[in-house]
C-alpha positions as CSV (number, residue, x, y, z in Angstrom):
1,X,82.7,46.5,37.8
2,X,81.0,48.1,40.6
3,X,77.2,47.9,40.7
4,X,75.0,49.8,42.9
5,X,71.2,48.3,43.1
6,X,68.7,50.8,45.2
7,X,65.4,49.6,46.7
8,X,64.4,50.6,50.1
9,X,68.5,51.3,50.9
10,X,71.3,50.7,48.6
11,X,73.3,47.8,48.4
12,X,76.5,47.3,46.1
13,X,78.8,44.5,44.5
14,X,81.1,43.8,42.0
15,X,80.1,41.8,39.0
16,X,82.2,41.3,35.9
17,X,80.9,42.9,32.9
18,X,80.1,39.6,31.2
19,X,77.5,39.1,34.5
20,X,73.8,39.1,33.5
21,X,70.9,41.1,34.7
22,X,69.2,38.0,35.9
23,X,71.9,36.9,37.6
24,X,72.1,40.7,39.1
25,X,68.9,40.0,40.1
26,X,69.0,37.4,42.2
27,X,71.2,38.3,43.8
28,X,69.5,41.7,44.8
29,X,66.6,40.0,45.6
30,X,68.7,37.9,48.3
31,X,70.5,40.7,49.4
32,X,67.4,42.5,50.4
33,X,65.8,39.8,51.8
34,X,62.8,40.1,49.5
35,X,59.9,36.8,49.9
36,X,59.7,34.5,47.0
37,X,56.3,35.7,46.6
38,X,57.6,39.5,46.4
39,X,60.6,38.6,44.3
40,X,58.3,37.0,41.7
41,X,57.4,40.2,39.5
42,X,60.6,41.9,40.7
43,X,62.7,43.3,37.9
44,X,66.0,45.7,37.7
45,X,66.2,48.8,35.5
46,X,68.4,51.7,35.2
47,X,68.6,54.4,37.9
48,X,66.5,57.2,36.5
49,X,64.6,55.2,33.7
50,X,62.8,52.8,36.2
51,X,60.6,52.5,33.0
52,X,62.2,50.2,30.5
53,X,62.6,47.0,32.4
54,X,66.6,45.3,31.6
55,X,66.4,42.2,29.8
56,X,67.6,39.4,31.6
57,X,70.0,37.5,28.9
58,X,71.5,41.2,28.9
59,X,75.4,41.3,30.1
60,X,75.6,44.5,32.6
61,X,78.7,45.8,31.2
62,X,76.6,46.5,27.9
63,X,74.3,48.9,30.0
64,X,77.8,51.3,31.6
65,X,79.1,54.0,30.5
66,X,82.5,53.6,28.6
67,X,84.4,56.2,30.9
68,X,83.2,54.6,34.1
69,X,83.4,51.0,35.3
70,X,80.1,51.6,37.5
71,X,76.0,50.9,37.4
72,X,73.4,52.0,39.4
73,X,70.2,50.0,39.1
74,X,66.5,50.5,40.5
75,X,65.2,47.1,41.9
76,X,61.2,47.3,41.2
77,X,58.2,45.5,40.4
78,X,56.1,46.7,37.2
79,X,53.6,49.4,37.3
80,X,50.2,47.7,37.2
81,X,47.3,49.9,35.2
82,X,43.6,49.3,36.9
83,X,41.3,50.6,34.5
């Protein structure tokens, strides 16, 4: 399956469905070229829900739609509150 990870640009590659978010993860955080220290609060979530944070036992074919063999994921770190 074909999945699309956006942060600063847009990379893609193909993952089987069994694949899981964490593994998803590292390899966006390789692919763009994000510091260890950067990568440590990094996290993936839907395209359009950058909200609800993927878990990352989660297999990415549980997260696509059944007509379409295809993700697109946000690559992001979570919103801090300062209060």
């Amino acid at each position: 399956m074909k999945v699309s990870v956006f942060y600063n640009g847009e990379k893609h590659e193909s993952f089987p469905p069994s694949a899981t978010v964490k593994r998803i993860l590292k390899w966006a955080i390789k692919a763009f070229n994000i510091t260890p220290a950067d990568a440590a609060d990094m996290l993936l979530a839907l395209k359009g829900n950058v909200n609800d944070e993927l878990p990352l036992d989660a297999h990415i074919g549980s997260f696509t739609n059944h007509n379409e063999c295809a993700v697109s994921l946000c690559l992001t770190a979570p919103v801090e509150v300062n209060g």
